[in-house]
C-alpha positions in Angstrom: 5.4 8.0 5.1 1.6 7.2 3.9 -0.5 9.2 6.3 -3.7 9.6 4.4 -5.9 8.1 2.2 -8.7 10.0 -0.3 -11.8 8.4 -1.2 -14.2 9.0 -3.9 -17.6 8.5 -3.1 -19.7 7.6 -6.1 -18.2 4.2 -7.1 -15.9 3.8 -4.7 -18.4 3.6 -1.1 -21.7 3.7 -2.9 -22.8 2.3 -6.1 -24.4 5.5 -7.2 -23.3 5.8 -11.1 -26.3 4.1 -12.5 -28.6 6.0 -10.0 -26.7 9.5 -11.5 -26.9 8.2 -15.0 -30.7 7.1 -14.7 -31.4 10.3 -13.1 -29.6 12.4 -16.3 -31.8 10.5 -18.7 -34.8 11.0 -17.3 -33.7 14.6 -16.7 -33.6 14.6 -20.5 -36.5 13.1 -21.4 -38.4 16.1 -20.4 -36.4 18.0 -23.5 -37.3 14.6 -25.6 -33.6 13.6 -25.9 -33.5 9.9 -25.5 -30.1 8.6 -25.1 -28.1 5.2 -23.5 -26.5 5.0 -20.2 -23.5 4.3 -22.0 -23.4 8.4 -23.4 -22.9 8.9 -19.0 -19.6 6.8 -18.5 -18.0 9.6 -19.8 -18.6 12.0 -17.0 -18.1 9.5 -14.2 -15.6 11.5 -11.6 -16.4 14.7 -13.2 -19.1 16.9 -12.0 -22.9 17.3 -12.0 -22.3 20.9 -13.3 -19.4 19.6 -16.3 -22.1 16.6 -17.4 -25.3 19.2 -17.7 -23.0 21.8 -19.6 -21.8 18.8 -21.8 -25.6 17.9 -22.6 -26.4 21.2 -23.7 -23.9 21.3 -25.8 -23.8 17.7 -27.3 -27.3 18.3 -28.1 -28.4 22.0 -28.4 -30.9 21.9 -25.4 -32.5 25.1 -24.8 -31.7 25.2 -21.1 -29.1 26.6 -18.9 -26.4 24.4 -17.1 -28.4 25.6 -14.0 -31.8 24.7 -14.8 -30.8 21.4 -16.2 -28.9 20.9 -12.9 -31.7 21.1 -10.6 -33.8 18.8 -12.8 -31.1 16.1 -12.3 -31.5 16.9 -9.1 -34.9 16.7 -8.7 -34.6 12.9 -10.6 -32.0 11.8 -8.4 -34.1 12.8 -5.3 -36.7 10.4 -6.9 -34.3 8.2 -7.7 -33.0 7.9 -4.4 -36.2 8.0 -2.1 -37.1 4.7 -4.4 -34.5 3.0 -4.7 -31.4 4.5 -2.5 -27.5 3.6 -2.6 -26.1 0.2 -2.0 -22.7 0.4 -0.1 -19.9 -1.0 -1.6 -19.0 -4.6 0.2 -16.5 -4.3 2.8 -15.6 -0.5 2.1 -16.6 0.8 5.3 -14.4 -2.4 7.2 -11.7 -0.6 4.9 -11.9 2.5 6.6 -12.2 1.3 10.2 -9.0 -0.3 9.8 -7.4 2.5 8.2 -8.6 4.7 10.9 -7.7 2.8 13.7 -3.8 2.5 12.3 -4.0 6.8 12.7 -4.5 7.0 8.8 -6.1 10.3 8.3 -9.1 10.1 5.9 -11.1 12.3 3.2 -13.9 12.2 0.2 -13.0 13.8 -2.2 -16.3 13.7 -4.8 -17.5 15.1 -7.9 -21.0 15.8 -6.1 -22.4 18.2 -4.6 -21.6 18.9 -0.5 -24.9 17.9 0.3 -25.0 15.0 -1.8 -21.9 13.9 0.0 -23.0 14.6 3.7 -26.1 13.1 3.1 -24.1 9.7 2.4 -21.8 10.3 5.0 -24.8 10.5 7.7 -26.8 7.7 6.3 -24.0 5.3 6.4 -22.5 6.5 9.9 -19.3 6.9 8.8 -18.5 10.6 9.6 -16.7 9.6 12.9 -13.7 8.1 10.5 -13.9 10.9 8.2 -11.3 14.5 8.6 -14.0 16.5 6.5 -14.5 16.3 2.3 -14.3 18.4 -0.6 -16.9 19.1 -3.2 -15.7 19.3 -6.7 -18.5 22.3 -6.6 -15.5 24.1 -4.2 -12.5 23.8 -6.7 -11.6 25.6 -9.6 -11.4 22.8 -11.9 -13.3 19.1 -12.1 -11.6 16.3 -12.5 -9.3 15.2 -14.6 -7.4 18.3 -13.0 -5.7 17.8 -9.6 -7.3 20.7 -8.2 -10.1 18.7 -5.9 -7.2 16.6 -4.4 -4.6 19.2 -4.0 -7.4 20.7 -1.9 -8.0 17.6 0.4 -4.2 17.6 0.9 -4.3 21.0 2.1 -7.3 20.9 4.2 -5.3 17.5 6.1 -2.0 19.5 6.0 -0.2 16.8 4.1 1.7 16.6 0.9 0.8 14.7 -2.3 4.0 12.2 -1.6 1.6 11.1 1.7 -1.4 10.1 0.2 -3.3 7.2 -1.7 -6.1 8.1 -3.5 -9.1 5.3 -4.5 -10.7 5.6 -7.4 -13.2 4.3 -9.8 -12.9 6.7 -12.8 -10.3 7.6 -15.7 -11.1 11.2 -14.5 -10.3 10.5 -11.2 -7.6 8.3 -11.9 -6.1 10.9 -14.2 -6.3 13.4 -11.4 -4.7 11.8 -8.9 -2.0 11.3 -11.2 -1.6 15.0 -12.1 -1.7 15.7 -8.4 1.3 13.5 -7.8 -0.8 10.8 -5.7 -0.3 7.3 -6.2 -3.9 5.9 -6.9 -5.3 2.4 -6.4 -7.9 1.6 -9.3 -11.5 0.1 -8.0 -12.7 -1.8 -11.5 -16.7 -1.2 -10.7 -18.3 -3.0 -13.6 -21.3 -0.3 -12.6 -18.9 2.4 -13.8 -19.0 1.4 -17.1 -15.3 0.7 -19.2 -12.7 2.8 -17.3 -9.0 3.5 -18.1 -7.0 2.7 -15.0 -3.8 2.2 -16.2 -2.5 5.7 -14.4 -3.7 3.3 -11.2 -0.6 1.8 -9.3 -2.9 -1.3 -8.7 -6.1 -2.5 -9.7 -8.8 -4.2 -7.4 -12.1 -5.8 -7.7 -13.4 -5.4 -4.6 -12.3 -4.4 -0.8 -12.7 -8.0 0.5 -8.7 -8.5 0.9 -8.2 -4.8 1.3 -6.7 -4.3 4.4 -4.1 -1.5 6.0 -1.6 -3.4 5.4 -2.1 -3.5 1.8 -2.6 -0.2 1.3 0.7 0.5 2.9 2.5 -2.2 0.4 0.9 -0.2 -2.3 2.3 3.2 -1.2 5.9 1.3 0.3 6.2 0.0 -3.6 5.3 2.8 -5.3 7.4 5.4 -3.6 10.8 3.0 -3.7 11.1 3.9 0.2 14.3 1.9 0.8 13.9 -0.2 3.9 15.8 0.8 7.3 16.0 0.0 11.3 18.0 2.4 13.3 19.7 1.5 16.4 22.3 3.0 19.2 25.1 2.3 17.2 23.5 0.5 14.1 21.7 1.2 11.0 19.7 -1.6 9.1 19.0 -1.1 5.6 18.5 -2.9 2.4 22.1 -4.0 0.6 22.0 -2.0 -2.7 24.6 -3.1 -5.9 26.8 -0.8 -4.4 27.3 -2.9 -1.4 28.8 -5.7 -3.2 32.3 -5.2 -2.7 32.1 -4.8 0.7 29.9 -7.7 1.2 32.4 -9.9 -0.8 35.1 -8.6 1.2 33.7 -9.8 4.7 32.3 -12.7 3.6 35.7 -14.2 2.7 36.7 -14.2 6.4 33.9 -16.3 7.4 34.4 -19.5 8.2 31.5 -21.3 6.6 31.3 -24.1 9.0 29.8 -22.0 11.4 27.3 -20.4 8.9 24.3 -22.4 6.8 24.3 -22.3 3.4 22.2 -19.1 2.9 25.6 -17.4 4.1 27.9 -18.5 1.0 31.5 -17.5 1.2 33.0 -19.9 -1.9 31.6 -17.7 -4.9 33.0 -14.7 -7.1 32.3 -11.2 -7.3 30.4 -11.4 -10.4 28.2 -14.3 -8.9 27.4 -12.7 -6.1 26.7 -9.8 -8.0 24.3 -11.1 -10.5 22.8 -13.3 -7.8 21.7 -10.3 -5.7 20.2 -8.1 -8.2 18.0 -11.5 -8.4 17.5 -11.0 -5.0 16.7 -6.9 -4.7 14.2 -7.4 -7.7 12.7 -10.3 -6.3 12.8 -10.2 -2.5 13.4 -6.7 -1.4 10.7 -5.0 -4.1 8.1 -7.7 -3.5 8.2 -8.7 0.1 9.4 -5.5 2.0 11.2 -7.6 3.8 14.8 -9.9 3.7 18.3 -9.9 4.6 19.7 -6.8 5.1 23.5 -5.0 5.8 24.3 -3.8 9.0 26.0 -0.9 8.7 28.1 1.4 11.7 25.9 4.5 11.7 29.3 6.8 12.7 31.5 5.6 9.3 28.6 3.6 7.3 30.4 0.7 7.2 29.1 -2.7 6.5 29.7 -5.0 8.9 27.4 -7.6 8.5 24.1 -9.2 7.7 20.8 -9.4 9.1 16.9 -10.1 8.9 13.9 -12.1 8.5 13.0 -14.1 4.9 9.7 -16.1 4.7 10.3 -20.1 4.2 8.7 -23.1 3.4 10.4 -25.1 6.6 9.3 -28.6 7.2 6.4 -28.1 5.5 5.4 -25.1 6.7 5.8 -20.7 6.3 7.8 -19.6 8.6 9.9 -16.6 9.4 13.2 -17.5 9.4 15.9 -15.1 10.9 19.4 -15.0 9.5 22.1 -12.7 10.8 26.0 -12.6 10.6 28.9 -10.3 11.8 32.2 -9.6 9.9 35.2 -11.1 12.3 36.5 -8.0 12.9 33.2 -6.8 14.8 32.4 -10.0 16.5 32.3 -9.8 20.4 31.0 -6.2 20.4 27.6 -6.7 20.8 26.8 -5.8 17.7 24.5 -9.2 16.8 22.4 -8.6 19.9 22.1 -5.0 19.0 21.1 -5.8 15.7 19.0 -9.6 16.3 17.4 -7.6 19.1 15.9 -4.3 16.6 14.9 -7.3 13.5 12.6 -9.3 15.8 10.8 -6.0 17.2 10.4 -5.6 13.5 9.2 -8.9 13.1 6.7 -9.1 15.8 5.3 -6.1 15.6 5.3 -4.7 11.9 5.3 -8.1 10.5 2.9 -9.8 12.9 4.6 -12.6 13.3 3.8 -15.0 16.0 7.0 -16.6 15.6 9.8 -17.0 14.2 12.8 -19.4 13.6 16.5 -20.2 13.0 18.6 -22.8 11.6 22.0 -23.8 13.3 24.7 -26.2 12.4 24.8 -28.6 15.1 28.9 -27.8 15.8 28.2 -24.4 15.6 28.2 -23.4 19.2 28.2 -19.7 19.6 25.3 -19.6 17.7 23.8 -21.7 19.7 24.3 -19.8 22.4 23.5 -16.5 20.9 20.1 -17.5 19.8 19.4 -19.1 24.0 20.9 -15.6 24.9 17.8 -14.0 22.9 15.3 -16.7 24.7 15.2 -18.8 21.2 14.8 -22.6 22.4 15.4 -25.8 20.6 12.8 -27.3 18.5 14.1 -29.8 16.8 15.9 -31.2 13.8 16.5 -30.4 10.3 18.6 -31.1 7.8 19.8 -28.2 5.3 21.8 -28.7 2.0 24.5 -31.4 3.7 24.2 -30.0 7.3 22.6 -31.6 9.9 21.1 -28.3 12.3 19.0 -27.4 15.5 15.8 -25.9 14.7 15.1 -23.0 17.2 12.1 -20.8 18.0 10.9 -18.0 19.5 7.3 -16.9 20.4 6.0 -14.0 20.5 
């Protein structure tokens, strides 16, 4: 369950690599070393400390990591009283939303703890904000994990609950080494980065949302889907299920069922036509129709759930559900219709949502009236002429 996301800061809420990189040059311009702001992509998600020992090194400056630090200092100080940090559009609406879905949040930067509080303060955003570690209070910078193995200890959550969002290959590299699943922020101001450790790459924060984030982290961690109920368990139908799903739909008598509910193909059709469907609907839309299963002997007994159609012209949630003849007249549909539209109304958002019933087909009919679904019209499926019903949220 994604509980908490980790920010960077430079990059990722302020656009402060060309202010860090101007500041280094100038830094070294006092030992007449002239050099591009290209030479400073390099240490972008690494720290201040790791960059000045570098430039010593790279080109034999008589100066200690220490002094050369508070000169870069000093120039950024400059640096910033001129020309301060622009935010990064829409970052801060990014972690409203996050915080008010409970998602704890944490920076976890390369610069200094003061560097970082002063940020925090000048944009007001410390009230969404857990805390933040320094790279200055780790062992190791990034690329090692140790900076956000350290924010998952001060939140008391594990790697497996996290997103990290980064700018950097370092920081990339070390959420990836941490076990945290890491969505890439391509900041042309951060130079050429290699994000491909990333599970997804954004150019800005405009379309992201919650919601998105928790796609991201649903994808990436393979969390099968699944609704519990009294007597019920919802979950998504895996290859294994076939069998069983062939077997019960051969009792069905298909007048009473639209097409989506086929009952005249083979095993191997069926077969090959689902893996279609778990690669295609299940892994993308984290949402579809799903096997009821008994939760006491974890037997399938039927079908149920929401897809998202094209109907008359317009998207719609459409809701599908069937039970095996056996386990009709148990109250098993209700149980199971009742659990997929809380789903749908309140995870989903939905504002409404549809079925489509064959006109003879009367106990559907008066199963979806039983759930306060009311006629809306015609439609005609495949060779069927059906009822359109609705229900609003």
């Amino acid at each position: 369950m994604l509980k908490a996301v980790i920010f960077d800061m430079d990059g990722v809420i302020v656009d402060s690599e060309p202010v860090h990189a101007k500041a280094a040059a100038f830094a070294l311009k006092k030992y007449k070393v002239d050099i591009s702001i290209e030479y400073f992509y390099q240490f972008i998600g690494s720290t201040t400390y790791y960059m000045c020992q570098k430039m010593i090194e790279d080109y034999n400056i008589d100066a200690t990591p220490e002094t050369l630090l508070d000169l870069n200092n000093e120039m950024k100080q400059y640096l910033l009283e001129k020309e301060g940090y622009p935010v990064i559009p829409y970052v801060i609406d990014l972690m409203k939303d996050l915080h008010s879905h409970g998602i704890k949040l944490i920076i976890a930067s390369s610069s200094m703890p003061e560097a970082i509080q002063r940020v925090m303060q000048s944009l007001h955003i410390e009230s969404y904000f857990e805390g933040f570690i320094s790279g200055m209070q780790v062992a190791n910078p990034k690329p090692a994990p140790d900076i956000f193995l350290a924010a998952c200890d001060f939140l008391s959550v594990s790697p497996e609950e996290c997103i990290v969002i980064e700018d950097s290959t370092n920081g990339v590299n070390a959420a990836y080494q941490a076990g945290i699943t890491s969505i890439g922020f391509i900041n042309p101001n951060s130079g050429n980065q290699d994000l491909s450790k990333a599970a997804i790459l954004v150019e800005g924060f405009d379309e992201v949302d919650y919601e998105f984030i928790k796609e991201v982290y649903q994808d990436t961690h393979k969390k099968p889907f699944k609704i519990e109920t009294e007597r019920l368990l919802i979950r998504e139908v895996t290859l294994e299920d076939i069998p069983s799903l062939y077997e019960l739909y051969q009792d069905l008598d298909s007048k009473e069922y639209p097409d989506d509910f086929k009952n005249n193909m083979d095993l191997d059709t069926m077969y090959e036509l689902h893996k279609a469907y778990i690669e295609n609907v299940y892994q993308i839309y984290g949402h579809g129709l799903w096997g009821v299963f008994t939760k006491k002997e974890n037997k399938l007994i039927g079908r149920c759930g929401v897809e998202y159609k094209s109907i008359q012209g317009n998207p719609e949630y459409e809701i599908g559900y069937l039970i095996g003849k056996p386990y009709q007249r148990k109250g098993y549909a209700k149980e199971g219709v009742t659990a997929i539209l809380d789903y749908t109304f309140h995870t989903l958002n939905a504002s409404s949502l549809v079925a489509i019933i064959h006109k003879n087909n009367n106990k559907s009919i008066a199963f979806a009236e039983s759930i306060g679904m009311k006629l809306s019209g015609e439609i005609h499926r495949g060779h069927r002429d059906c009822y359109l019903f609705r229900l609003t949220n």
